[in-house]
ZAKEKE-318654 format. One record per residue (C-alpha): residue in three letters; x, y, z. Coordinates in pm, 1 decimal. Each point is the difference from the previous one (the first is absolute). Example, Ala and Ser with C-alpha at 12.3 -4.5 7.8 and 13.67 -1.06 7.14 Angstrom:
% residues 2
SITE / residu / c1 / c2 / c3
SITE / ALA / 1230.0 / -450.0 / 780.0;
SITE / SER / 137.0 / 344.0 / -66.0;
//
This chain:
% residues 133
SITE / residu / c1 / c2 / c3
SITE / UNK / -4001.9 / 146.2 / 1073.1;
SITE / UNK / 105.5 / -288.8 / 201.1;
SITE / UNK / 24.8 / 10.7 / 425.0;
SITE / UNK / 182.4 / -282.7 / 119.7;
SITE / UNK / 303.4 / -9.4 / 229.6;
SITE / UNK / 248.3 / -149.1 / -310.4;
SITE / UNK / 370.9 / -126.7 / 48.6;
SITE / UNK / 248.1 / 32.6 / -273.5;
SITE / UNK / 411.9 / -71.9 / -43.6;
SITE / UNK / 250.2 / -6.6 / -241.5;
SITE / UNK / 175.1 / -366.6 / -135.8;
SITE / UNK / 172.8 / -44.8 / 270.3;
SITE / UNK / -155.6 / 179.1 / 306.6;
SITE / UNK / 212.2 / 230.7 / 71.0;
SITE / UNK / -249.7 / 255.5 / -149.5;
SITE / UNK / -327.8 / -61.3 / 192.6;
SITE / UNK / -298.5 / 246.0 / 81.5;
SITE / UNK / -339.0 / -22.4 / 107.3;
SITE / UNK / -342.8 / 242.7 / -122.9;
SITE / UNK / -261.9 / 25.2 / 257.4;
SITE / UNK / -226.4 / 150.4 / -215.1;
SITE / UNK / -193.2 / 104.4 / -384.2;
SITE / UNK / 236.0 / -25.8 / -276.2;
SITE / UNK / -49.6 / 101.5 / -347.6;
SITE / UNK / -91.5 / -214.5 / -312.8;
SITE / UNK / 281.6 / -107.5 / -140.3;
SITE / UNK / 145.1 / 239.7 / -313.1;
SITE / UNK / 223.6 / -120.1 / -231.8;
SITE / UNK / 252.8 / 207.6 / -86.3;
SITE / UNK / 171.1 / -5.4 / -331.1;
SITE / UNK / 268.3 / 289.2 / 23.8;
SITE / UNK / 372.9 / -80.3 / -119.9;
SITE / UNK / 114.7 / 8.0 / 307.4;
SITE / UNK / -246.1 / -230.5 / 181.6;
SITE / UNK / 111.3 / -243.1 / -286.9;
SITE / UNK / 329.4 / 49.6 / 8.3;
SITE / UNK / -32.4 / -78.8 / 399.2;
SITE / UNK / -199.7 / -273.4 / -33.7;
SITE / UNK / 72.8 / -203.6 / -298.5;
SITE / UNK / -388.4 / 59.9 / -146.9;
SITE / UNK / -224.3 / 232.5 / 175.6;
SITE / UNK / -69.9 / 111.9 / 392.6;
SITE / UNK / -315.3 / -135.6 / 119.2;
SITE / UNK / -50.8 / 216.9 / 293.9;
SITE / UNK / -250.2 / 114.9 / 273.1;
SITE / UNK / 16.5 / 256.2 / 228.7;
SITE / UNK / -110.8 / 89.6 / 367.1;
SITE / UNK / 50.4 / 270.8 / 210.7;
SITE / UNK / 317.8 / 8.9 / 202.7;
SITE / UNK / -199.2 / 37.8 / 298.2;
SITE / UNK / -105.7 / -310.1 / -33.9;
SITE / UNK / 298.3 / -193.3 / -75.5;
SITE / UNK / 298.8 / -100.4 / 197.3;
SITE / UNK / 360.5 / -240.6 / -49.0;
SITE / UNK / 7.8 / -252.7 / 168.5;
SITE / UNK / 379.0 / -58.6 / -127.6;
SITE / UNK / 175.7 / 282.9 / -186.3;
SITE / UNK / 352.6 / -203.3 / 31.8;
SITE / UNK / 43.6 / -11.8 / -353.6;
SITE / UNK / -214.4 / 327.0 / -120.3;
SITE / UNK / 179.1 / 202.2 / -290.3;
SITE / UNK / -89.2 / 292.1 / -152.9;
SITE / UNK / 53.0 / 55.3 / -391.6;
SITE / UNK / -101.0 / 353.1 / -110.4;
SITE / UNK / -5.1 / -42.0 / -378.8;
SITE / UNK / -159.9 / 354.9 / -48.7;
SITE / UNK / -43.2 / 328.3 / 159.8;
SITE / UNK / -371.1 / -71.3 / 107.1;
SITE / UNK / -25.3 / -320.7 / 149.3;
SITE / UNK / 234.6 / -275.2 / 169.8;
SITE / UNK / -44.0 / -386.3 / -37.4;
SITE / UNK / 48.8 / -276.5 / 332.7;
SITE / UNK / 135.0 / -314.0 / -68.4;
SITE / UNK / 181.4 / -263.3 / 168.7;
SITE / UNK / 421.8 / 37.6 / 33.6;
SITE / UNK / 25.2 / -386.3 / 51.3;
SITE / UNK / -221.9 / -172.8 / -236.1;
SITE / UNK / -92.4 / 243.9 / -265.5;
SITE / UNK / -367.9 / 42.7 / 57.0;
SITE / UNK / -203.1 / 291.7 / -156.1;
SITE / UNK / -243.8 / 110.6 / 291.0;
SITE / UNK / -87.0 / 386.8 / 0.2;
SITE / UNK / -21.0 / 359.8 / -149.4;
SITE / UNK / -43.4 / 317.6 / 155.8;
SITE / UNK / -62.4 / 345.1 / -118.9;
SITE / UNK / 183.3 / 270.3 / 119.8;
SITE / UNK / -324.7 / 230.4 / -47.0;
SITE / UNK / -212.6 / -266.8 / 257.5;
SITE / UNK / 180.3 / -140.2 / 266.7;
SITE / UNK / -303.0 / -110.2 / 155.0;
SITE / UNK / -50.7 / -269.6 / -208.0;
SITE / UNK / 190.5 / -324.5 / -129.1;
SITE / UNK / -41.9 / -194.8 / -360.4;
SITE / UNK / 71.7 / -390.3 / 113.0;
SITE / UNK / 113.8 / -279.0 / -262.1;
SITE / UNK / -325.2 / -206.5 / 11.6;
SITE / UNK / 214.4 / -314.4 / -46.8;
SITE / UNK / 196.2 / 103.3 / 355.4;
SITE / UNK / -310.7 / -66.0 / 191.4;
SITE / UNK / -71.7 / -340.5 / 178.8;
SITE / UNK / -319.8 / -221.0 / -127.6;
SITE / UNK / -297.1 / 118.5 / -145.9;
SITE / UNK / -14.7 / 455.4 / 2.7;
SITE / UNK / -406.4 / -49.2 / -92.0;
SITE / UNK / 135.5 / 296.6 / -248.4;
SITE / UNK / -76.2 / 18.9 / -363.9;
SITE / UNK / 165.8 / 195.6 / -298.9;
SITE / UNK / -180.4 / 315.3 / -74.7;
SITE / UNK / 190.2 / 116.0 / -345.9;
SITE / UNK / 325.4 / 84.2 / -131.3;
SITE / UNK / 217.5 / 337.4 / -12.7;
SITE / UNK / 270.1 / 126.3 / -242.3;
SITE / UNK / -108.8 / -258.2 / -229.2;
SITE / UNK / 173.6 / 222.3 / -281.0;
SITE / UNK / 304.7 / -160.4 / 158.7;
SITE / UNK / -108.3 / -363.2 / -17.4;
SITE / UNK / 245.1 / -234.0 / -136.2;
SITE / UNK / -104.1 / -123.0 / -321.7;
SITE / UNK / 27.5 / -367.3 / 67.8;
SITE / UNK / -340.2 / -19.2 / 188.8;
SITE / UNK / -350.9 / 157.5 / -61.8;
SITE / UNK / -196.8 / 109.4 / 296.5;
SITE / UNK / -378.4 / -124.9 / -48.9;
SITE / UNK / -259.9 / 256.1 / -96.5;
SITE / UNK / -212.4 / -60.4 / 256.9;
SITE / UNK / 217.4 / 147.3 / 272.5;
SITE / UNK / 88.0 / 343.6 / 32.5;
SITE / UNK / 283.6 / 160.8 / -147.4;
SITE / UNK / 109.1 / 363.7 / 31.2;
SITE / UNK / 265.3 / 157.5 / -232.6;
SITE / UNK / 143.1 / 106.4 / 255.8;
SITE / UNK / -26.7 / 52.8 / 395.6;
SITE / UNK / -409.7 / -88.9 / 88.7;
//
């Protein structure tokens, strides 16, 4: 884990947060509906929503796409940022592309690989779980 007070926003800023403290590896996650959200697959960490705040929330949707879990994004420009679970509201996944400079974070594996799209391979080396890890 990572402990670092982090800054993050959406394209155009009206989306911005900041994490003032450990966040997870980042998981990548290759579900149908992370790639239907995202175009590929979501990159994400997490932290513990103790420890994160908005700093702008002006253009903060909410997209509940199943009966578990609802996805954050940006109104205005279109940017994929978070994912909650109903079942943990104390913590929030975070598009690792949504935070500012360098996260010091590395990629720890890959879940719901059985879902992967089939123009990409995911290299042995890293992690992959048929499923959630």
């Amino acid at each position: 884990m990572t402990e670092q007070k982090t800054s993050g926003s959406c394209l155009c800023g009206e989306v911005a947060f900041e994490i003032s403290g450990p966040m997870r590896p980042v998981v990548n996650c290759h579900c149908i509906q992370c790639r239907k959200q995202t175009g590929h697959f979501l990159a994400a960490t997490d932290c513990a929503m103790d420890n994160f705040k908005f700093t702008n929330e002006t253009g903060l949707k909410w997209y509940r796409a199943s009966e578990t879990a609802r996805r954050g994004f940006c109104g205005n420009c279109g940017s994929t940022l978070f994912w909650q679970a109903d079942n943990n509201q104390a913590k929030i996944s975070i598009a690792a592309g949504a935070i500012d400079g360098n996260s010091g974070l590395t990629t720890s594996g890959h879940i719901f690989v059985a879902w992967k799209g089939d123009y990409y391979d995911i290299p042995d080396y890293e992690a992959q779980h048929p499923e959630s890890d």
